[in-house]
PLY file of the C-alpha trace (Angstrom):
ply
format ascii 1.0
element vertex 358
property float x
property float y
property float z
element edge 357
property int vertex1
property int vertex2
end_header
0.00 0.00 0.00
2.95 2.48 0.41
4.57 1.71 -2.47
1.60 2.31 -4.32
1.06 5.56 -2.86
4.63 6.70 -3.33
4.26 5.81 -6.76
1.30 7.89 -7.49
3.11 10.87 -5.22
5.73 10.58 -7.73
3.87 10.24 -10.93
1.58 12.55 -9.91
-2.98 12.36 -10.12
-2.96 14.62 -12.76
-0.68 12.75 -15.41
-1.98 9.11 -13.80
-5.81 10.60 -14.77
-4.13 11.70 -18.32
-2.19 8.60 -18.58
-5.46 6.36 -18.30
-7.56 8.97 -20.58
-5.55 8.09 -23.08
-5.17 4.54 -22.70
-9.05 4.76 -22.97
-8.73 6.62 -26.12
-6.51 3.49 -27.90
-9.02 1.14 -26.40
-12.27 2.68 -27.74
-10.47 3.88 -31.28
-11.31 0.56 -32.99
-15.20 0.28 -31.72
-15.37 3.91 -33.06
-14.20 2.76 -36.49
-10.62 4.39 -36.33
-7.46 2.16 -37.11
-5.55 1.45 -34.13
-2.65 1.01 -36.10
-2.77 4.33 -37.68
-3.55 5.71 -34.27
-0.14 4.40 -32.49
1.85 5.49 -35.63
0.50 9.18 -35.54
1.24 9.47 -31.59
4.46 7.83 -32.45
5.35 10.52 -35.34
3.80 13.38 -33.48
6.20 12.12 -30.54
9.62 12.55 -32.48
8.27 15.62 -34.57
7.85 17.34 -31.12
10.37 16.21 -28.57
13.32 17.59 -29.63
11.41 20.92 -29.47
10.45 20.72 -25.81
13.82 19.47 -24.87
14.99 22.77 -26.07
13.03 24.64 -22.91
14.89 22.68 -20.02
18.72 24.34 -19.99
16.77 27.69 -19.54
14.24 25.82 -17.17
17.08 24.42 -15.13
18.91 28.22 -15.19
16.00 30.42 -13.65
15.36 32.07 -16.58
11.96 30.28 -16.65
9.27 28.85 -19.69
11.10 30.02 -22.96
7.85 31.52 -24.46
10.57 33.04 -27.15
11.42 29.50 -28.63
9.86 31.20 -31.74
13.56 32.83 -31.88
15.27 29.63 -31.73
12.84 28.54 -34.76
12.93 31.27 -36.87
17.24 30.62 -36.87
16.48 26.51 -38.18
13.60 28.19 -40.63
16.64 29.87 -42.12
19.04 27.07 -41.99
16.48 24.83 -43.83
15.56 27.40 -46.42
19.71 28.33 -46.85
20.33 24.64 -47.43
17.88 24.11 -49.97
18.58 27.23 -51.79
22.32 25.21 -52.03
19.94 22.02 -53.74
21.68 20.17 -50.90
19.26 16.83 -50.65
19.18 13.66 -48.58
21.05 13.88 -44.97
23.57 15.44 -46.09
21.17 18.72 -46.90
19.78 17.93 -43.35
22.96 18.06 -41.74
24.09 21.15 -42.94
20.46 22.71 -42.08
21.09 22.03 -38.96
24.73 23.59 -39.13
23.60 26.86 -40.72
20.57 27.15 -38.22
22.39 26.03 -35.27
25.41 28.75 -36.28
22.27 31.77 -36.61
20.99 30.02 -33.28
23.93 30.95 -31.51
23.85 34.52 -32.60
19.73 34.78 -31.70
20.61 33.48 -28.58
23.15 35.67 -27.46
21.83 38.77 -27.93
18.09 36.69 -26.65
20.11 35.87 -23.31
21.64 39.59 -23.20
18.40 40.85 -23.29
16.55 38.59 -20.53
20.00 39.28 -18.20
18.70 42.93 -18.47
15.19 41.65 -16.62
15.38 39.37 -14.37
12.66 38.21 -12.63
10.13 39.15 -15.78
11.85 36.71 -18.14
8.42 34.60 -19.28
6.56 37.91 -19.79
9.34 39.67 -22.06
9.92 36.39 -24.03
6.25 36.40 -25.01
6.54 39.58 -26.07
10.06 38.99 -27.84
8.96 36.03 -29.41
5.96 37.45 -30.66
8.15 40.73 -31.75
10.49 38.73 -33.57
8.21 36.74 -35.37
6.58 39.95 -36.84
10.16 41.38 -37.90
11.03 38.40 -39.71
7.89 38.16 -41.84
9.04 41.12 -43.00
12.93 40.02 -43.27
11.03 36.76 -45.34
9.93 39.20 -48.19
13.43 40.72 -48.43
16.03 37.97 -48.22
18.01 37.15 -51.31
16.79 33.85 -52.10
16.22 32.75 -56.04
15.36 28.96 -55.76
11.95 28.34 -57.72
11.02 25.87 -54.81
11.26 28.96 -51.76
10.52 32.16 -53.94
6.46 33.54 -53.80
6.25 32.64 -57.46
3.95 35.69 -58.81
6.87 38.38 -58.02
9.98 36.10 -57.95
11.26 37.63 -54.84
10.30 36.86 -51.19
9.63 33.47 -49.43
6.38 31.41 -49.85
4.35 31.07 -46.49
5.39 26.77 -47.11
8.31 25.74 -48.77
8.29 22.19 -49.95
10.62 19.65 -48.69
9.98 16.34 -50.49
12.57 16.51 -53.03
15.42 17.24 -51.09
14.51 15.62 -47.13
11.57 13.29 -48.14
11.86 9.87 -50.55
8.83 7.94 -51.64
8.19 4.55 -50.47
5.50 1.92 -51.35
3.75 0.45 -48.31
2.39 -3.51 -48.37
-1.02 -2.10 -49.99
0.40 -0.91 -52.89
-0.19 2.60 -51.57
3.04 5.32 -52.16
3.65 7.81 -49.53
6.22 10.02 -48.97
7.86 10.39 -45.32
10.79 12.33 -44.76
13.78 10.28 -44.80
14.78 10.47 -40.92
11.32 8.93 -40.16
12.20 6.28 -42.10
15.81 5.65 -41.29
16.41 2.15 -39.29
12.70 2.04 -39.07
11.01 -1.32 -38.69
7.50 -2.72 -37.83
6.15 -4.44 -34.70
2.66 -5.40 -35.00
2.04 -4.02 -38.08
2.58 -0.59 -36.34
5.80 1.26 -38.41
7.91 2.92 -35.32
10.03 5.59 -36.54
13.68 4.76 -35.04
15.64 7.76 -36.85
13.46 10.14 -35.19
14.06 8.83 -31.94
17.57 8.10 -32.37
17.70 11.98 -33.18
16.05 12.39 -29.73
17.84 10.49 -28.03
21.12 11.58 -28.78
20.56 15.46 -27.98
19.27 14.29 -25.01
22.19 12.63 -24.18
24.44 15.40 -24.66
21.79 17.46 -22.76
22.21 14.93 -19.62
26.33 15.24 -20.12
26.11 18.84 -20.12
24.25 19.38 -16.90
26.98 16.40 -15.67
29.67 18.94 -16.29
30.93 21.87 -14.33
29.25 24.43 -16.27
25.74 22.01 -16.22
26.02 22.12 -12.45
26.66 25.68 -12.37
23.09 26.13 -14.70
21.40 24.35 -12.10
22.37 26.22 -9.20
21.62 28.92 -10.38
18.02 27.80 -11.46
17.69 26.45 -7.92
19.44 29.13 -5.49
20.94 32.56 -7.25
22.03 33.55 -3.88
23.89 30.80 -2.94
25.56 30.47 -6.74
26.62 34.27 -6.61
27.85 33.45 -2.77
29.76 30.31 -4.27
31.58 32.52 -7.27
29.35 31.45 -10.44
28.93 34.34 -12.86
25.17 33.99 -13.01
24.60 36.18 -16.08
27.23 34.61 -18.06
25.42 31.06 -16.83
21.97 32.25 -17.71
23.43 33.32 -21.19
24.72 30.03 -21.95
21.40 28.24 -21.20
19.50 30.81 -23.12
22.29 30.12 -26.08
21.56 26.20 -25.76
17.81 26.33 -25.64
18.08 28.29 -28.84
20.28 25.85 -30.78
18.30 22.69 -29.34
15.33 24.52 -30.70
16.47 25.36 -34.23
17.86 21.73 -34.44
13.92 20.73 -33.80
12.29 22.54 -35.94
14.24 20.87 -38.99
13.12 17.52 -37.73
9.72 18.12 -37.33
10.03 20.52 -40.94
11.39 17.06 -43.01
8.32 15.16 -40.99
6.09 17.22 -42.20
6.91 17.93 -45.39
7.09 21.40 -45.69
8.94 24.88 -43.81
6.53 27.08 -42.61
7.55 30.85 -42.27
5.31 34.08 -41.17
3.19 33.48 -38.31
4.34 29.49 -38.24
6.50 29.42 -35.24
4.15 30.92 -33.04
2.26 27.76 -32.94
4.58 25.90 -31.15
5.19 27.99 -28.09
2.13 27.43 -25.97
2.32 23.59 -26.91
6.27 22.89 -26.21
5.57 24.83 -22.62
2.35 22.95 -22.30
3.59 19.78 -22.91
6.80 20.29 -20.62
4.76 21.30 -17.86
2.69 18.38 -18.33
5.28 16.21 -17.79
5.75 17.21 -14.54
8.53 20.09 -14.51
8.09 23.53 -13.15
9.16 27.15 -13.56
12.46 26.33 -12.57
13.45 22.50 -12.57
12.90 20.37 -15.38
14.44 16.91 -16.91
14.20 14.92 -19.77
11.82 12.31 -18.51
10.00 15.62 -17.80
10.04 15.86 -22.07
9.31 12.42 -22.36
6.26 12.01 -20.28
4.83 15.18 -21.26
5.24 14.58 -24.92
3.90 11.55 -25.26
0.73 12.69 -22.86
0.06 15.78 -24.86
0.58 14.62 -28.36
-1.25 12.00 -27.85
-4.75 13.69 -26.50
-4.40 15.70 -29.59
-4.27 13.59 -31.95
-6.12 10.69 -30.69
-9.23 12.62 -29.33
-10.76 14.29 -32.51
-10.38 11.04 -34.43
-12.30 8.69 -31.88
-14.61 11.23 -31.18
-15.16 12.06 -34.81
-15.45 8.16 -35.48
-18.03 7.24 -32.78
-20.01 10.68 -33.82
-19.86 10.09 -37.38
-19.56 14.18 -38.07
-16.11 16.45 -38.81
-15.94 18.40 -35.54
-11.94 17.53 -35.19
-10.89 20.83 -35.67
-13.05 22.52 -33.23
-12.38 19.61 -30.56
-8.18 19.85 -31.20
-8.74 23.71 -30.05
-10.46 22.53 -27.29
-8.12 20.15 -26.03
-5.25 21.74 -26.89
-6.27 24.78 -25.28
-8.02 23.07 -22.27
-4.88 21.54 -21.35
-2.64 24.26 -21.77
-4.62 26.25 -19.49
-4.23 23.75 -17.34
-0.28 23.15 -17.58
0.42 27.00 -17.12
-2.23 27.79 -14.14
-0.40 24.48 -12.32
1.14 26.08 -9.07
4.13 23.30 -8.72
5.21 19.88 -10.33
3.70 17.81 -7.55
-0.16 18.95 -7.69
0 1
1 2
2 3
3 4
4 5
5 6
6 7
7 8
8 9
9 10
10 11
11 12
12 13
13 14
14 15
15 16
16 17
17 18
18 19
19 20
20 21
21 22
22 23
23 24
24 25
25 26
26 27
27 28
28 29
29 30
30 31
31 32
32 33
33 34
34 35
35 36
36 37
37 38
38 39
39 40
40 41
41 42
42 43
43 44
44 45
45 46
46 47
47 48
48 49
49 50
50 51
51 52
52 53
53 54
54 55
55 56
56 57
57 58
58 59
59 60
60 61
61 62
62 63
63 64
64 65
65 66
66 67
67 68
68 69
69 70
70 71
71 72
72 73
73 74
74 75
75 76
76 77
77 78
78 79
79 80
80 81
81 82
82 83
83 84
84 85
85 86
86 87
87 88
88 89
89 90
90 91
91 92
92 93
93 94
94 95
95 96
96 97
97 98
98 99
99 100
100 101
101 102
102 103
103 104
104 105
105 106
106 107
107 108
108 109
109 110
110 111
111 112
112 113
113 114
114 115
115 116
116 117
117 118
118 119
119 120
120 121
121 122
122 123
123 124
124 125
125 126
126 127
127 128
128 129
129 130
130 131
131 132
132 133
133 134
134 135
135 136
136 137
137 138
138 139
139 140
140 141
141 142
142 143
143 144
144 145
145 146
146 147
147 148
148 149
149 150
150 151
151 152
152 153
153 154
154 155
155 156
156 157
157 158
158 159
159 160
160 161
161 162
162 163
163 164
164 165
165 166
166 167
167 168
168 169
169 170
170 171
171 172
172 173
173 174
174 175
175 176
176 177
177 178
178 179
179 180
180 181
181 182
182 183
183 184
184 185
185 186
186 187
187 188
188 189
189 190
190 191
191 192
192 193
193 194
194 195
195 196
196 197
197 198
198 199
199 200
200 201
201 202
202 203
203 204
204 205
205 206
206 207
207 208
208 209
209 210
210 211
211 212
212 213
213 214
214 215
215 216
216 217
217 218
218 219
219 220
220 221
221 222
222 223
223 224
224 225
225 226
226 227
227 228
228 229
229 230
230 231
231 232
232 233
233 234
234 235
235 236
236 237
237 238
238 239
239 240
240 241
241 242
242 243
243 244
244 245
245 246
246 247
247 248
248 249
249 250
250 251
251 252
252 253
253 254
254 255
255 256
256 257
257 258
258 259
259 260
260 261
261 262
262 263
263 264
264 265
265 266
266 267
267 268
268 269
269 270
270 271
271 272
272 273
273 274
274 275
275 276
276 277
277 278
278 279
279 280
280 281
281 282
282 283
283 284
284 285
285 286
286 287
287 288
288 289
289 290
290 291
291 292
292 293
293 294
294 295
295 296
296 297
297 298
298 299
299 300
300 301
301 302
302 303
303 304
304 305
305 306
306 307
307 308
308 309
309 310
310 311
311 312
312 313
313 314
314 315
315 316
316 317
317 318
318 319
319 320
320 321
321 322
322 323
323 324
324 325
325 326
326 327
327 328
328 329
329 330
330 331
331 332
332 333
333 334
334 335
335 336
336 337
337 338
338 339
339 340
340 341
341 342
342 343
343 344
344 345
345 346
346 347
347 348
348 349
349 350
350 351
351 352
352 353
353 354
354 355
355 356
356 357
């Protein structure tokens, strides 16, 4: 009886009642007519589209410099690396890799003067990156319409100068395959790497792998003296200034990091998808990365990658499995309206959360 009461302390009610919601949701998808098979894929996919993304928000999470509601910033800099690398025609991982060079590089330089800029307000961080994300976004739309770029796939093709709102990606990150139907898809070529089947159900390894390797390096870095440093910081300012840690040069680092783990993300979830998505685009994934994170069980200033896992795989889930079953046992299209709900419902409830353990 203790054990099991530790283990829901530790879990936590709210995730547990989550956790079984959407186990319900997989049971009941088949008796509403929806494919469990393409139900556990899409959670899957939606899983390593997102992750990566709300791994980015934990170095500046474990620094005290709270929710990065500017991960726009850190998107924006991998929209650019993508769009730079195809207007190269660099194709297959190759193109991907140096996508993630180019954006990672213009991550850095976001960062820095992102992390010079939060130093300046302490203590207001969330509420000035909401407004600097938001800002930024707006400036680049209008950067989008004057940056040099002359490849037919990028330009808005009625004035031959200015980016397209969705740049296609299937000829240089995406390959076509044909599945044991007959049916040809196209998936973008990370998905598919090392990939295999188990149940019928295709899991998507590369995607993962990705994952799982940032996070690794994410878990070294907080091993290592400057890691340490972040969290102290994050967990007692006083004490870290008292101990000799240069707490704005710490916060800038983790500000730096969250920006280059985000711009990395976005160019895995852009060759998922199929396509790059400038202008208002990376707005959308602010409330859901933070969401999700929060979700998982992290707070406003401690947060770890089961944190990311847990939280991903609970959020992205709901989403995508709710407006399908419920569509299916309904028999009408209400999916959009119901996604809004959910999405929103939960968010609300991630960011009004007063600590991790509630």
């Amino acid at each position: 009886m203790v054990k099991k009461k530790s283990f829901v302390e530790r879990v936590g009610i709210p995730r547990l009642i989550i956790g079984v919601f959407l186990l319900v949701l997989f049971v009941a998808a088949p008796f509403a007519g929806v494919s469990l098979k393409d139900s556990v894929e899409n959670v899957l996919a939606r899983f390593g589209m997102f992750s990566i993304l709300v791994l980015s928000l934990v170095p500046m999470v474990q620094s005290g410099c709270g929710l990065n509601f500017g991960i726009p910033i850190g998107i924006v800099a991998g929209i650019l690396g993508g769009v730079t690398s195809i207007e190269f025609g660099l194709k297959g991982f190759g193109g991907i890799f140096v996508a993630i060079l180019i954006g990672a590089a213009i991550a850095v330089i976001f960062g820095a003067l992102y992390g010079l800029l939060l130093n300046r307000i302490v203590g207001d961080e969330m509420l000035i990156a909401t407004y600097v994300g938001y800002s930024f976004t707006a400036l680049m739309c209008i950067a989008y319409l004057k940056l040099p770029y002359k490849n037919p796939v990028s330009v808005l093709s009625y004035g031959g100068t200015g980016l397209s709102q969705q740049i296609p990606v299937a000829d240089y990150w995406m390959k076509s395959v044909v599945l044991d139907d007959g049916t040809r898809v196209t998936t973008g070529i990370i998905d598919r790497l090392l990939s295999f089947k188990v149940f019928g159900v295709s899991v998507p390894v590369g995607m993962f792998l990705i994952f799982g390797i940032i996070a690794f390096f994410v878990w070294i870095f907080f091993k290592t003296k400057t890691g340490t440093a972040m969290t102290a910081v994050g967990s007692n300012p006083d004490y870290a200034r008292a101990s000799g840690i240069n707490i704005k040069k710490t916060r800038l680092v983790s500000v730096i990091l969250s920006t280059v783990i985000a711009s990395m993300g976005i160019i895995i979830y852009q060759q998922s998808y199929g396509f790059i998505q400038l202008y208002q685009a990376p707005l959308s994934f602010t409330f859901q990365t933070v969401a999700a994170l929060l979700i998982g069980g992290a707070s406003i200033n401690k947060a770890s990658i089961p944190n990311v896992i847990i939280g991903t795989f609970l959020f992205q889930g709901i989403i995508t499995l709710t407006p399908t079953v419920i569509n299916g046992a309904l028999n009408i299209d209400i999916s959009e309206i119901l996604r809004m709900i959910i999405t929103n419902g939960m968010i609300i409830y991630a960011l009004t959360r007063r600590n991790a353990d509630e």
